[in-house]
N, C-alpha and C positions, 0 to 999 in steps of 0.2 A: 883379931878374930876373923876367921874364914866366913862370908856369906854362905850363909846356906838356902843348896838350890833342892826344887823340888820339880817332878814333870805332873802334867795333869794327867790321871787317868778315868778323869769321870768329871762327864758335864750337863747330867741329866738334868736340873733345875735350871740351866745355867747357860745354854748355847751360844750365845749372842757375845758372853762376859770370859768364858772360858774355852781354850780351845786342846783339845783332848791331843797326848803326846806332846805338848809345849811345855818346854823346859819355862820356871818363872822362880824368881828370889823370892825365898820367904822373907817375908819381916820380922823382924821382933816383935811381939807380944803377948806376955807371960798369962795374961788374965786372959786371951782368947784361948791359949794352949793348953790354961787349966780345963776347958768347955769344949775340947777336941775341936778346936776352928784353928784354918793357917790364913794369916791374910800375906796377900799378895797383890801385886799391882797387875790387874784387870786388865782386857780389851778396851775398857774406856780411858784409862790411863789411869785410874786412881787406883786406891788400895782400898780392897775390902775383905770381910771375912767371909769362908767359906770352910763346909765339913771338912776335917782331914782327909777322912776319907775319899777325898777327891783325889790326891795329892801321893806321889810315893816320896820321899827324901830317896837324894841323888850326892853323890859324892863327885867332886870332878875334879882330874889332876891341877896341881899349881898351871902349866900352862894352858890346858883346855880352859880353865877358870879366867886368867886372864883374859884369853882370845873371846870368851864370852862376856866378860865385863868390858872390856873395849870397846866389843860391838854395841853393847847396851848402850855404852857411854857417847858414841858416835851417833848410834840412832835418835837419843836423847835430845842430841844437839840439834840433829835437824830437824825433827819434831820443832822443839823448841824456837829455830830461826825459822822454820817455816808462818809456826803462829806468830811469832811478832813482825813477820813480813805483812802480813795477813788484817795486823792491825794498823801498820803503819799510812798516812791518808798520804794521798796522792800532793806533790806540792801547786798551789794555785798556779 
């Protein structure tokens, strides 16, 4: 199954958590989609719901998808080794 991407086009409640023209993965689910919400992983890195209407769905070729999930997957990583740098203590 293809991730499906969508870009923000509206961030009126929301500036801080969304940022207007950013491509972002919807997630799956079914029970927000019934209630017109798409959640997405956020500026704070988590995932929350927000209006559809914020939101247009985006198709993007097999290779732009890739080169966009890589990046994601790359950014991810350093994200991630950042923070467990971050936790790691100093040795005595």
């Amino acid at each position: 199954m293809k991730q499906p991407f969508v870009i923000c086009i509206r961030n009126d409640d929301y500036p801080a958590s969304l940022e207007k023209r950013k491509l972002y993965v919807k997630l799956h689910d079914t029970e927000a989609e019934k209630h017109h919400y798409v959640r997405v992983i956020d500026e704070s890195g988590e995932d929350y719901l927000y209006p559809e209407a914020y939101f247009v769905a985006i198709e993007l070729s097999d290779e732009t998808r890739q080169a966009v999930m890589t990046e994601l997957t790359a950014q991810e990583l350093v994200e991630e080794s950042h923070a467990n740098a971050s936790k790691c203590k100093d040795p005595p």
